[in-house]
C-alpha positions as a Markdown table, in Angstrom:
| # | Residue | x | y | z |
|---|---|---|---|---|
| 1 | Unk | -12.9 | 11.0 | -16.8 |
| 2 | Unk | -13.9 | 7.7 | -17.0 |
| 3 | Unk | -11.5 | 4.7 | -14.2 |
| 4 | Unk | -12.3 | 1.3 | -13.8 |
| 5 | Unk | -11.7 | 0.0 | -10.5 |
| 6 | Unk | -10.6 | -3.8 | -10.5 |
| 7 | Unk | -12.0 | -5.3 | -7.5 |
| 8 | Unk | -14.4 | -4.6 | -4.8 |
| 9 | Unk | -12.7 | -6.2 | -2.5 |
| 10 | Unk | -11.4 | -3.8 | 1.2 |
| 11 | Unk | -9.1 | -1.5 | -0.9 |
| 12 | Unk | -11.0 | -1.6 | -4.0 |
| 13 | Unk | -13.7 | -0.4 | -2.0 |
| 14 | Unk | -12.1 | 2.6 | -0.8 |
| 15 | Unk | -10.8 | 3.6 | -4.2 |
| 16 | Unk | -14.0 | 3.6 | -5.9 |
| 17 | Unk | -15.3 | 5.2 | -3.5 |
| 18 | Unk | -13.1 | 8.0 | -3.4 |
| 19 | Unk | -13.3 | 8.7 | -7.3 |
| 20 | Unk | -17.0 | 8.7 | -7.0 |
| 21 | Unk | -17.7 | 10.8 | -4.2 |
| 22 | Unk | -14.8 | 13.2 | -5.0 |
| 23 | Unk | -16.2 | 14.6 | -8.4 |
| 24 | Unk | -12.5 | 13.6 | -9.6 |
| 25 | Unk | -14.1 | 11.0 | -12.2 |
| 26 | Unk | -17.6 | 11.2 | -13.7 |
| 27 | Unk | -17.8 | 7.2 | -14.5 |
| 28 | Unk | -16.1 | 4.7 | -11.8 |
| 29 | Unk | -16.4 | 1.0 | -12.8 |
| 30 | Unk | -16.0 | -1.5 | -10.2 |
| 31 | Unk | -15.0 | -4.9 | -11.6 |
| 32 | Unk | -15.5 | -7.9 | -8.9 |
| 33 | Unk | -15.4 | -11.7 | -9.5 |
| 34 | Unk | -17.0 | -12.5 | -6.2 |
| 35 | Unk | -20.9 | -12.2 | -6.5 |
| 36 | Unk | -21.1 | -11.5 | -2.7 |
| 37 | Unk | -18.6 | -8.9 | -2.7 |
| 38 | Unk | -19.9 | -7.2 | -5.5 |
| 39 | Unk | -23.8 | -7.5 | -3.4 |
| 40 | Unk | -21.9 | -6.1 | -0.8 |
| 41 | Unk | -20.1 | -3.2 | -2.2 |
| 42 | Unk | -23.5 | -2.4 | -3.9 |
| 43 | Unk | -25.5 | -2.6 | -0.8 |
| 44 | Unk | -23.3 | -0.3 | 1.2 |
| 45 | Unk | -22.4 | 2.4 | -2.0 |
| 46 | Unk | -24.5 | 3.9 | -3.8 |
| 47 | Unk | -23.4 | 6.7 | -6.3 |
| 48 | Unk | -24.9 | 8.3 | -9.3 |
| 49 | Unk | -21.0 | 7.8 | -10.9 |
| 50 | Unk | -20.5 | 4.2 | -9.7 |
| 51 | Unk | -21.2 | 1.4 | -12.0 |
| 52 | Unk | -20.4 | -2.4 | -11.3 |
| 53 | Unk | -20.1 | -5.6 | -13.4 |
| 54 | Unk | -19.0 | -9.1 | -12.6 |
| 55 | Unk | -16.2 | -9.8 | -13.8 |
| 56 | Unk | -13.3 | -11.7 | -12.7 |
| 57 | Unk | -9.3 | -10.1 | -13.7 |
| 58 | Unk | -8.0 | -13.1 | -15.2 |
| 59 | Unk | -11.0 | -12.9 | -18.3 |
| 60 | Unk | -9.3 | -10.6 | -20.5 |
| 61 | Unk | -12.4 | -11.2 | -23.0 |
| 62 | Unk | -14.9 | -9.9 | -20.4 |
| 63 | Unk | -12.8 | -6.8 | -18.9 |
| 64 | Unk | -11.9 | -5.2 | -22.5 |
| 65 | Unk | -15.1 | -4.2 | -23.3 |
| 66 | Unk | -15.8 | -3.1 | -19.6 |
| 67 | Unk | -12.1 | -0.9 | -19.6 |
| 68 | Unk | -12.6 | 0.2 | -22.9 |
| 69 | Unk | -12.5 | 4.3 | -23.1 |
| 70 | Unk | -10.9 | 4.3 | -19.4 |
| 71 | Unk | -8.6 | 6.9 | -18.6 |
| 72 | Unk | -7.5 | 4.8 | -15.8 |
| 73 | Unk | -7.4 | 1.3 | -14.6 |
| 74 | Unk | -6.6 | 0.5 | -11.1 |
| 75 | Unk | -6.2 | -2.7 | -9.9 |
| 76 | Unk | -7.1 | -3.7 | -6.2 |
| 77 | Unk | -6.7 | -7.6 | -7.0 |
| 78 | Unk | -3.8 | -10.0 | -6.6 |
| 79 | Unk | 0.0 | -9.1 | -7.6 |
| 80 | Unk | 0.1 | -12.2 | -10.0 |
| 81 | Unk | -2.1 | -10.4 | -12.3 |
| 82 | Unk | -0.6 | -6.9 | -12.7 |
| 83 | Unk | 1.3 | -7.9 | -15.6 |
| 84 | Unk | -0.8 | -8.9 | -17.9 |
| 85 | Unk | -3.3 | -6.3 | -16.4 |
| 86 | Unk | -1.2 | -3.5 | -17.0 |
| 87 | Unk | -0.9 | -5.0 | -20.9 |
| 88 | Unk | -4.4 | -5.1 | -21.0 |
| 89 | Unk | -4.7 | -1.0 | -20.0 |
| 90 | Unk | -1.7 | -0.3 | -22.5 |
| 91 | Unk | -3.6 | -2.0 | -25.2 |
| 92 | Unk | -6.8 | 0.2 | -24.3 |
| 93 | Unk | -4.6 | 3.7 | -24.1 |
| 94 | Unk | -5.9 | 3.4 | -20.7 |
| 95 | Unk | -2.6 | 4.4 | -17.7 |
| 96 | Unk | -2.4 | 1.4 | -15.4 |
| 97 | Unk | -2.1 | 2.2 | -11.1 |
| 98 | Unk | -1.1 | -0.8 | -9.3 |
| 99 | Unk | -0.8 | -1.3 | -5.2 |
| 100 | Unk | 2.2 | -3.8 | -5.6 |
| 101 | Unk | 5.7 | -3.0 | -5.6 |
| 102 | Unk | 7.1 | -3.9 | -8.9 |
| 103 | Unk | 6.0 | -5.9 | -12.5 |
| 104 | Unk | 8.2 | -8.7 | -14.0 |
| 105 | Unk | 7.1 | -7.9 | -18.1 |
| 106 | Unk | 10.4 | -7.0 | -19.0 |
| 107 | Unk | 8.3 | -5.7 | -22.3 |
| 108 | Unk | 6.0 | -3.2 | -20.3 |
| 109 | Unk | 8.5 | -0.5 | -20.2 |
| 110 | Unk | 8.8 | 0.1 | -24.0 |
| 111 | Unk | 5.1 | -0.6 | -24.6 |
| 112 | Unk | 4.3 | 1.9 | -22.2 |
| 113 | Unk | 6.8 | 4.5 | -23.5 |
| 114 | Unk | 5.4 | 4.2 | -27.2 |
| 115 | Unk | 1.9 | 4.2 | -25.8 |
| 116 | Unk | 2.6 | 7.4 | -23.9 |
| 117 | Unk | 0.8 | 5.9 | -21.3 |
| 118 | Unk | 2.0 | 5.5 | -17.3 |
| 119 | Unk | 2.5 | 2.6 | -15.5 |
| 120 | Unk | 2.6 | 3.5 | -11.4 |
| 121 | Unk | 3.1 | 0.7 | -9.0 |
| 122 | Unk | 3.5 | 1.1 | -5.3 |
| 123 | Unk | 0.6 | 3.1 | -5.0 |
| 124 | Unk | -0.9 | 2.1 | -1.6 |
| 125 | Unk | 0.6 | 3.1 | 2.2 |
| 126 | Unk | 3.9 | 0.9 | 1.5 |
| 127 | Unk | 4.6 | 0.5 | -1.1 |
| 128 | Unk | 3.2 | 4.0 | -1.7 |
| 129 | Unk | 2.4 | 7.1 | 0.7 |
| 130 | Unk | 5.1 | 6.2 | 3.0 |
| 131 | Unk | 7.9 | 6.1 | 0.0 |
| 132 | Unk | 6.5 | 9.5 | -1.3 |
| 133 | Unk | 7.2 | 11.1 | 2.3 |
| 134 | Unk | 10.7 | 9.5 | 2.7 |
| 135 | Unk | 11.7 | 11.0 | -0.7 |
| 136 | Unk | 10.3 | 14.4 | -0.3 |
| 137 | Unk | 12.0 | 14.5 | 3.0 |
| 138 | Unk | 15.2 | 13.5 | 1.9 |
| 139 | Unk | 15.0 | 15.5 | -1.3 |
| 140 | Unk | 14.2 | 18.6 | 1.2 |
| 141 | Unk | 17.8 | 18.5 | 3.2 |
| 142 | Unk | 21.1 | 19.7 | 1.6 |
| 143 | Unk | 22.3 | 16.5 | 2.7 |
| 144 | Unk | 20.8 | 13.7 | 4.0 |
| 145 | Unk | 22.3 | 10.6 | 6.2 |
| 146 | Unk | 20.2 | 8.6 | 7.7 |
| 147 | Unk | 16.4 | 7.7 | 7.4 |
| 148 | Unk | 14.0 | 5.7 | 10.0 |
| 149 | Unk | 10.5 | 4.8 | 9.1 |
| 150 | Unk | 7.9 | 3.5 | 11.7 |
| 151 | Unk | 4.6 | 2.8 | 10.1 |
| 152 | Unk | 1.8 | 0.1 | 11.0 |
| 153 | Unk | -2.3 | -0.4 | 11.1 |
| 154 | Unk | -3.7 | -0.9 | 14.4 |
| 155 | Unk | -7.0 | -1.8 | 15.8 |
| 156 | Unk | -7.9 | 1.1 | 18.7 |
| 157 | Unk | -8.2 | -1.9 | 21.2 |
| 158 | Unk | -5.6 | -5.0 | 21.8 |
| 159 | Unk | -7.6 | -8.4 | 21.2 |
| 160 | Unk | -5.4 | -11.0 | 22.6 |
| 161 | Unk | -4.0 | -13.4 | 22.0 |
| 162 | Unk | -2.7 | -11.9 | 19.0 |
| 163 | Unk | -3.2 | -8.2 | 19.8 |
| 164 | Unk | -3.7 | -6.9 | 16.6 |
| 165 | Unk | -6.8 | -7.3 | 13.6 |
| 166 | Unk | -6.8 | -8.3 | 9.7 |
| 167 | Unk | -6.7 | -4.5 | 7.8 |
| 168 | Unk | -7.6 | -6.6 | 4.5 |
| 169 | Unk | -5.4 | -9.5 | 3.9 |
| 170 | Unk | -4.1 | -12.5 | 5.5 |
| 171 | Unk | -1.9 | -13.2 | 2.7 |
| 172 | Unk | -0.4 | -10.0 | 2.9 |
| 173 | Unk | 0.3 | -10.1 | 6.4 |
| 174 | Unk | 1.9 | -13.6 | 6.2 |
| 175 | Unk | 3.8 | -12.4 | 3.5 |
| 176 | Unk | 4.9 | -9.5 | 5.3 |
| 177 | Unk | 6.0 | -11.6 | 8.4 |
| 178 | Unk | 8.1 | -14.4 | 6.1 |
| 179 | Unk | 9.9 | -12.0 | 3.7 |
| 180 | Unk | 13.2 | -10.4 | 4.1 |
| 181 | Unk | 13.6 | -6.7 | 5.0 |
| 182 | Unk | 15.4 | -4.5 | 3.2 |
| 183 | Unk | 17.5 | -1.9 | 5.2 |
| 184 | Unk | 20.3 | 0.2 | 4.3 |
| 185 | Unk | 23.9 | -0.2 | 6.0 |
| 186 | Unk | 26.8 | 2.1 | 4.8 |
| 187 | Unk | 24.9 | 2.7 | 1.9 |
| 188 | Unk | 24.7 | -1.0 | 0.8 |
| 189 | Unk | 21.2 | -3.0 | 0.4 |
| 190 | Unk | 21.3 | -5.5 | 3.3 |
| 191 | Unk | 18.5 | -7.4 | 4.4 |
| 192 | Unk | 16.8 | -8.5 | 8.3 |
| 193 | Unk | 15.2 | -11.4 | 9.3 |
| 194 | Unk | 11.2 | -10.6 | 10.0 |
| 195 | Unk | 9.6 | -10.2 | 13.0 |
| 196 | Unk | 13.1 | -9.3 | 15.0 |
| 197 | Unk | 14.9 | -6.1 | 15.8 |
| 198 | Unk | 11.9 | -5.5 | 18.1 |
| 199 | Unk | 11.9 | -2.2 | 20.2 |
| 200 | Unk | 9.4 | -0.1 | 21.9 |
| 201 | Unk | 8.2 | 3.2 | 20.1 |
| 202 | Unk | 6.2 | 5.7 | 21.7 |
| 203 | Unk | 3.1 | 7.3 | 20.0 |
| 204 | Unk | 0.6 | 9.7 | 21.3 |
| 205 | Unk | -2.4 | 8.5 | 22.5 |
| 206 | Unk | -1.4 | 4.6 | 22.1 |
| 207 | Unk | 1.3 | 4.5 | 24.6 |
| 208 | Unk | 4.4 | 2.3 | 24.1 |
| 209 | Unk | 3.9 | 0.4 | 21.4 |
| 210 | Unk | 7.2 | -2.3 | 19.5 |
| 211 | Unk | 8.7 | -1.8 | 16.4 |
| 212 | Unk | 10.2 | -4.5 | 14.0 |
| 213 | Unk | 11.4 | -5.5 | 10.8 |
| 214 | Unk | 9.0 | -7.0 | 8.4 |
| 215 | Unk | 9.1 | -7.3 | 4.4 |
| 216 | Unk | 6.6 | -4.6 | 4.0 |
| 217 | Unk | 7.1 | -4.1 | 0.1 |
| 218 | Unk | 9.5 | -1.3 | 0.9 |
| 219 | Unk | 12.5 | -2.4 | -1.7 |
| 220 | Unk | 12.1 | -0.2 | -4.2 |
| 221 | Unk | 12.8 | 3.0 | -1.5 |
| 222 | Unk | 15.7 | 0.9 | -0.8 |
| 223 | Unk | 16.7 | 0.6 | -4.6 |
| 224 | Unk | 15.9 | 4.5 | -4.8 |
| 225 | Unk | 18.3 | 5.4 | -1.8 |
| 226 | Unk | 21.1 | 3.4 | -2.1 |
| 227 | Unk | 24.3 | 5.6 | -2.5 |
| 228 | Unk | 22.1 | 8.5 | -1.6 |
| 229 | Unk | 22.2 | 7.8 | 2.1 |
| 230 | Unk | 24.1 | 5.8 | 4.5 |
| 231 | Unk | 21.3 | 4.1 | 6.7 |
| 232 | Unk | 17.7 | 3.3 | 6.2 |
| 233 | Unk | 16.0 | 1.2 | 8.7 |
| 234 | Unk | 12.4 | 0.5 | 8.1 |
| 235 | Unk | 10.1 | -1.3 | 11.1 |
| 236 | Unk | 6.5 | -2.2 | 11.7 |
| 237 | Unk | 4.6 | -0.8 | 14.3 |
| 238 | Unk | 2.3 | -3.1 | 16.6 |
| 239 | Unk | 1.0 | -3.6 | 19.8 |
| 240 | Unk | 3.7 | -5.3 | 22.1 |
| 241 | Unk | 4.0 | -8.7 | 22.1 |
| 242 | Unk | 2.7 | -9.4 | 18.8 |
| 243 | Unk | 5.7 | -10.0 | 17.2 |
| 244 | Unk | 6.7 | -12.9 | 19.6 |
| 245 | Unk | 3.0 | -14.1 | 19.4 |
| 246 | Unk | 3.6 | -14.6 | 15.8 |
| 247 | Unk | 7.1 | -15.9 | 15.4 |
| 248 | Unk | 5.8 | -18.7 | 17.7 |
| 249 | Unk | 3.2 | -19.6 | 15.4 |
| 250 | Unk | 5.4 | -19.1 | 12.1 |
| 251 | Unk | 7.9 | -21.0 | 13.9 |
| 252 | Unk | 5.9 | -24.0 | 13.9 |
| 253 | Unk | 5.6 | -24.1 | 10.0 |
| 254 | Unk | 2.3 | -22.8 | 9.5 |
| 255 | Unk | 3.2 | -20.1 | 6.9 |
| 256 | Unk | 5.0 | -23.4 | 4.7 |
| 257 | Unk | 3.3 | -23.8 | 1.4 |
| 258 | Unk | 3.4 | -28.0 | 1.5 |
| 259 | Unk | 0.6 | -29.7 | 1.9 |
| 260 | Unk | -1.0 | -30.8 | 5.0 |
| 261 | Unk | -0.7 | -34.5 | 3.2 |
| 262 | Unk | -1.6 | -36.5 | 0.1 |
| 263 | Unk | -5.1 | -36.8 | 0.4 |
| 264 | Unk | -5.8 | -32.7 | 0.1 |
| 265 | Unk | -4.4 | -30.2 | -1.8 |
| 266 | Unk | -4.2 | -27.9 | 1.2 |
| 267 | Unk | -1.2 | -26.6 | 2.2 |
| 268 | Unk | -0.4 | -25.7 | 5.8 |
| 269 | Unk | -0.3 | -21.7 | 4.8 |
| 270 | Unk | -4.0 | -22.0 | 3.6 |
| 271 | Unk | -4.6 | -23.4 | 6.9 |
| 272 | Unk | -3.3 | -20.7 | 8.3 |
| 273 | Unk | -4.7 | -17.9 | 5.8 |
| 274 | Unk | -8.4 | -19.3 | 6.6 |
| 275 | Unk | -7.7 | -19.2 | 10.3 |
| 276 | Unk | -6.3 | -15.9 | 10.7 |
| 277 | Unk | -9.6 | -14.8 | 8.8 |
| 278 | Unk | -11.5 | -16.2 | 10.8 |
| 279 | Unk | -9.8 | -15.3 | 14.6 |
| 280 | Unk | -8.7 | -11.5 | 13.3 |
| 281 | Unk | -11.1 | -10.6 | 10.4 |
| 282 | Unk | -14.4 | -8.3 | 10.9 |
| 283 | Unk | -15.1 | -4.5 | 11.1 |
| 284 | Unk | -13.6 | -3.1 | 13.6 |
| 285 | Unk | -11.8 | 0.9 | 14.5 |
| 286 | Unk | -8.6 | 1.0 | 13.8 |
| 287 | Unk | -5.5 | 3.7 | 13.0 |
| 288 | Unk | -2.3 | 4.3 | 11.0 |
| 289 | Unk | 0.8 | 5.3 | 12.5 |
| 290 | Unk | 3.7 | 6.8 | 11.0 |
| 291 | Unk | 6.4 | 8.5 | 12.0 |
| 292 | Unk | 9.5 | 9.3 | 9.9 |
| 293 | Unk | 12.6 | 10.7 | 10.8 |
| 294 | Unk | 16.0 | 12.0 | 8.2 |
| 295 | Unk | 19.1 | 12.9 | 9.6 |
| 296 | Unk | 21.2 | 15.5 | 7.4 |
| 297 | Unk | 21.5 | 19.4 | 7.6 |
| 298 | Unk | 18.7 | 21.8 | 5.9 |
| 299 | Unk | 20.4 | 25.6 | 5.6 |
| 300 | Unk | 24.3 | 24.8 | 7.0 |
| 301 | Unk | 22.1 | 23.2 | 10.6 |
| 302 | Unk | 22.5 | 19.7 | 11.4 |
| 303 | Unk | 19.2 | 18.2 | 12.8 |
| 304 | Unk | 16.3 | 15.6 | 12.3 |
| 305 | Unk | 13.2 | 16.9 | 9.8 |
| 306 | Unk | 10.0 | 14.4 | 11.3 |
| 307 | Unk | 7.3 | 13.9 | 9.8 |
| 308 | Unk | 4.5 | 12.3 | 11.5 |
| 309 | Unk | 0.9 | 11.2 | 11.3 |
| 310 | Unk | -1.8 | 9.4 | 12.9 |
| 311 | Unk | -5.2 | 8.8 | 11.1 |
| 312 | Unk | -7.9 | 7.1 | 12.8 |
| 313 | Unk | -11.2 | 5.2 | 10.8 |
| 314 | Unk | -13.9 | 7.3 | 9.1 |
| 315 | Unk | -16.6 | 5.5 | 10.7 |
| 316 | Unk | -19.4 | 8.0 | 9.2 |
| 317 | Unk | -17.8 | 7.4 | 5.7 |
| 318 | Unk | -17.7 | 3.7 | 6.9 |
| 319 | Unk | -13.6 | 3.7 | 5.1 |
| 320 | Unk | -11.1 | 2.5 | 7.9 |
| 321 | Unk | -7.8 | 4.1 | 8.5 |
| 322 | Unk | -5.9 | 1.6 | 6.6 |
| 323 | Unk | -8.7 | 1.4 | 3.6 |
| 324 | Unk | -8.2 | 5.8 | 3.3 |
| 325 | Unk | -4.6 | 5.5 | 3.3 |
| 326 | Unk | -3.9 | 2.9 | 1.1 |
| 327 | Unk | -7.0 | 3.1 | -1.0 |
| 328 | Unk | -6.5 | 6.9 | -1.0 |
| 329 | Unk | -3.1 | 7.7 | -2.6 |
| 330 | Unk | -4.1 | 5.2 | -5.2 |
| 331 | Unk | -7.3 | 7.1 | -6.3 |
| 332 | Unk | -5.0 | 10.0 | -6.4 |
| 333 | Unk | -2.6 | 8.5 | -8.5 |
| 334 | Unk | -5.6 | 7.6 | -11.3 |
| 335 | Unk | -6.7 | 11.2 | -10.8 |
| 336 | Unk | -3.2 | 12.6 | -11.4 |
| 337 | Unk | -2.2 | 10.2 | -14.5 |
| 338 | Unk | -5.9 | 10.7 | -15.8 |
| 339 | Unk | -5.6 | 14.6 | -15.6 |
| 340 | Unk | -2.1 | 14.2 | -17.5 |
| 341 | Unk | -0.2 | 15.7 | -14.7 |
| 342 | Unk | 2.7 | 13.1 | -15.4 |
| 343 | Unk | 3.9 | 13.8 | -19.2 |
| 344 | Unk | 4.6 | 11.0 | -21.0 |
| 345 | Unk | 4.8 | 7.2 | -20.7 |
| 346 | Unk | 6.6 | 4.9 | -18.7 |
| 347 | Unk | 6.9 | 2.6 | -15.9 |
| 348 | Unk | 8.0 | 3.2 | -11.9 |
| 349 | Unk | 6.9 | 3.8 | -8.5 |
| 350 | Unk | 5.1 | 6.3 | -6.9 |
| 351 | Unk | 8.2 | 7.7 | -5.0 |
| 352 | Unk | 9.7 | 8.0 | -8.1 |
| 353 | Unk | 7.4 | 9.2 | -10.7 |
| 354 | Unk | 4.1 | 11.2 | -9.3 |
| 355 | Unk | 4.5 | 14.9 | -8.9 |
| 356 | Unk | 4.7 | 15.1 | -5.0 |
| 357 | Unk | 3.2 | 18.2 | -4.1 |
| 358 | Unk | -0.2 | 17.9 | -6.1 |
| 359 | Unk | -0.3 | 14.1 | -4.3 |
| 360 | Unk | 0.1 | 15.5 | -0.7 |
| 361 | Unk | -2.3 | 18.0 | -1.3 |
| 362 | Unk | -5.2 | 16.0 | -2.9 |
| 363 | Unk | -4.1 | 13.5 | 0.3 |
| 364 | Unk | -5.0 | 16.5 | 2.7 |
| 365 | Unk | -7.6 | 17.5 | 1.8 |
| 366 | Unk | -9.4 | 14.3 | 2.5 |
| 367 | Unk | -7.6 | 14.6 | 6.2 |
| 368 | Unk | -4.4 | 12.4 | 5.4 |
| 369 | Unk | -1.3 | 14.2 | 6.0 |
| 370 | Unk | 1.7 | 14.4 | 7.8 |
| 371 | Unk | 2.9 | 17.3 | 10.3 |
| 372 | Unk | 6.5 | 18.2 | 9.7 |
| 373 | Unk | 8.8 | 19.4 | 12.3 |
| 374 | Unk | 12.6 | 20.0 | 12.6 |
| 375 | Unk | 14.9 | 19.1 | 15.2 |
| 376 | Unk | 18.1 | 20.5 | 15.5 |
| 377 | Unk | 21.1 | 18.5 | 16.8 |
């Protein structure tokens, strides 16, 4: 099975990677725009399987040759390209796994459906491994009420003042910290305000750590369980004290996309972006935390079914914790679409549309997964 990877960037990386080393894929093609990313991914990986080119996602004319005869494309660059990305892989009979949340080509679903090709998005932690455990969860009671998700990336140490690292993107984190969060009340899509509803959450070996809302690409699980359920209330985990750190420096109108004035083209959110690099970027150990909890009754019992996990960096693999677990379900969504276990074409998330057992297991076996317990009332 032949994949092409697109973009060599921290997730890209781990992807690749994965599909290489795994056996799952006998060709992996890393696309990169960046000459020293690709140096760098080259310099770091090699693999008998791997194979890399320079070439950037928004050349159509350069990638078709390059994709063409892939089973798979999976793409590890920017949102604003997916669409016409995922056209791309249509029009090469190639199945297209993306990280973000959803596409806007009204005209993908149809194409992908007479192409009898898939579409995934959501394919990372969240969007992604966190929806599929929700689901399974609430699909595993008789009835189901309530859900609570706390999930987060954390370095193993507390740099201040911030007290927390970059996992891969400044942008996303920004994002993350500006956008709306979408919660369930009564059933009903409501939204929060980010970086508020803070409260402490303990975690084994971490200690107390704060909880809060933050748009973490988590609206399609929303979408998913409205009417199902009554509440769901999704929060970010972090070291305490970050989320007041950061509202203070949002709150000054860093994050605002005007410009710093009319003799640059900067705006005060690249400021910010190239800062944040800068003060939180590097290698560094880190973990993901994640602990879910459903309310219903399983067998006529009313109780709480948990499932929880905490994955720490693979620092002889050189992968952090938040490369494996987003990088990670995505390579085992190209494996899964490129072995045809998804009949078929269409478009959705990975909540919705991968077969959930064969993704947990492929997941565990590489040391990702979540112990389940149940709690009775």
């Amino acid at each position: 099975m032949k994949v092409t990877v697109l973009g060599a960037g921290t997730i890209g990386t781990a992807v690749a990677v994965d599909l290489a080393t795994s056996g799952d894929a006998t060709r992996v093609q890393v696309c990169e725009a960046q000459p020293a990313t690709l140096r760098a991914f080259r310099a770091a990986h090699a693999h008998p399987n791997l194979r890399t080119f320079e070439a950037d996602a928004r050349d159509a004319q350069a990638l078709e040759p390059i994709a063409n005869g892939s089973a798979v494309v999976v793409s590890c660059v920017g949102p604003e390209h997916s669409d016409r990305l995922a056209r791309l892989a249509l029009g090469l009979g190639a199945h297209f796994v993306d990280l973000g949340a959803s596409l806007r080509d009204a005209g993908l679903p149809e194409l992908a459906e007479r192409r009898q090709r898939w579409i995934v998005t959501g394919c990372g932690l969240a969007p992604g491994l966190v929806g599929v455990l929700a689901m399974k969860a609430v699909d595993a009671l008789d009835a189901a009420r309530a859900v609570r998700i706390r999930f987060g990336d954390v370095p193993l140490t507390a740099p201040e003042p911030f007290r927390h690292r970059l996992a891969h993107s400044a942008e996303r984190l920004i994002d993350d910290y500006t956008e709306p969060a979408p919660v369930l009340v009564d059933g009903r899509m409501e939204t929060r305000e980010p970086l508020t509803g803070i409260e402490p959450v303990e975690v084994d070996g971490f200690g107390t750590m704060e909880a809060f809302y933050a748009g973490a690409g988590l609206g399609s699980l929303a979408e998913a369980l409205e009417g199902r359920i009554g509440s769901l209330d999704v929060k970010t985990i972090r070291y305490p004290g970050h989320a007041e750190r950061m509202r203070f420096v949002l709150d000054l109108g860093l994050a605002e996309r005007t410009s710093l004035d009319v003799r640059t083209h900067l705006t005060y959110r690249d400021v910010l972006v190239r800062r944040l690099r800068k003060r939180l970027g590097g290698d560094y150990d880190d973990a993901v935390l994640l602990r879910i909890e459903v309310d219903g009754t399983r067998d006529g019992e009313e109780g709480t079914l948990v499932y929880e996990m905490v994955d720490r960096c693979d620092t002889a693999g050189g992968l952090s914790a938040m490369q494996r677990c987003t990088g990670f379900p995505a390579s085992t969504a190209a494996v899964l679409l490129g072995e045809r276990a998804l009949p078929g074409g269409g478009i959705g998330p990975a909540d919705r549309v991968l077969p959930v057992e064969p993704f947990l297991e492929r997941l565990a076996a590489r040391g990702i997964a979540a112990q389940e317990s149940w709690a009775p009332a």
